[in-house]
C-alpha positions in Angstrom: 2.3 23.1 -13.7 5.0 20.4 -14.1 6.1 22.3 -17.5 5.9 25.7 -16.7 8.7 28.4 -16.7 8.1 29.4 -12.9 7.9 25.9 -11.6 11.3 24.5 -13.5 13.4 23.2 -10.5 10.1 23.0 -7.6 9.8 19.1 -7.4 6.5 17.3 -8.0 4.1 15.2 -5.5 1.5 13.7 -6.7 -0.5 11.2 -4.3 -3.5 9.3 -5.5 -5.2 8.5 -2.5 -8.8 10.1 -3.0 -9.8 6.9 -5.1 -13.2 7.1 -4.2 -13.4 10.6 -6.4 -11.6 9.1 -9.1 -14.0 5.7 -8.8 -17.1 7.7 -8.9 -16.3 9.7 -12.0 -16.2 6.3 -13.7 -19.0 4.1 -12.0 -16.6 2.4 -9.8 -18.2 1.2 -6.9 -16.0 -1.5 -5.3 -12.9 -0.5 -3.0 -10.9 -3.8 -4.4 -11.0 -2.2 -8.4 -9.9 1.2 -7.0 -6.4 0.4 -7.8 -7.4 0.2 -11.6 -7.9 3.9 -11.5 -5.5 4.6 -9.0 -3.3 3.1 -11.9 -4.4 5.2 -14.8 -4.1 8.6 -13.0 -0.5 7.4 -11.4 0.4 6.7 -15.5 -0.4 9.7 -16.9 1.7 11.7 -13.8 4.5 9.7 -14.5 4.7 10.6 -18.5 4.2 14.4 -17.5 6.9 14.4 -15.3 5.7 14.1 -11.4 8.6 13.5 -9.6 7.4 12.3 -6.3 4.9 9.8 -6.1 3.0 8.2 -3.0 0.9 5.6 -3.4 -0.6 2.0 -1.3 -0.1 -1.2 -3.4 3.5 -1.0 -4.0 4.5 -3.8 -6.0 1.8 -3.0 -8.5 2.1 0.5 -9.0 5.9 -0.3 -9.7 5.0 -1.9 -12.3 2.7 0.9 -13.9 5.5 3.2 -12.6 8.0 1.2 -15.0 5.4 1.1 -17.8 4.7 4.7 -17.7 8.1 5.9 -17.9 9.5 3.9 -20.5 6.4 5.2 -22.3 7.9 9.0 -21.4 11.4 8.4 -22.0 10.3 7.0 -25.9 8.0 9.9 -26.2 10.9 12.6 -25.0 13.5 10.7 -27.2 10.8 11.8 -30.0 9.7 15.0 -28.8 6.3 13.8 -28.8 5.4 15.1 -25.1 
């Protein structure tokens, strides 16, 4: 939805809270590796182009936030995405 025509200037929020339904699709079981996944899914917003983001571990996910979109600015400055 972030790319299409109709949704151009709507901005994004994406909120990765429901960790225990992104754990269980990968065998996590523990609440303290949560934030591994928690990570991947706030990644791949961020290269699409999510503008709002709300997530719990702040200083980590800043980094993965920082990560992620250096990865998308590279990609856009290619025109891979």
């Amino acid at each position: 939805l972030v790319h299409h025509q109709a949704f151009r200037n709507i901005p994004f929020l994406f909120e990765p809270l429901a960790s225990r339904i992104i754990d269980s699709s990968n065998g996590v079981e523990k609440e303290s590796t949560c934030i591994w996944s928690t990570a991947s899914a706030l990644a791949v917003c961020v290269i699409f182009g999510v503008d709002i983001i709300r997530v719990h571990h702040l200083k980590e996910m800043a980094q993965v936030i920082k990560v992620a979109d250096a990865i998308r600015i590279q990609q856009n400055k290619k025109n891979i995405l």
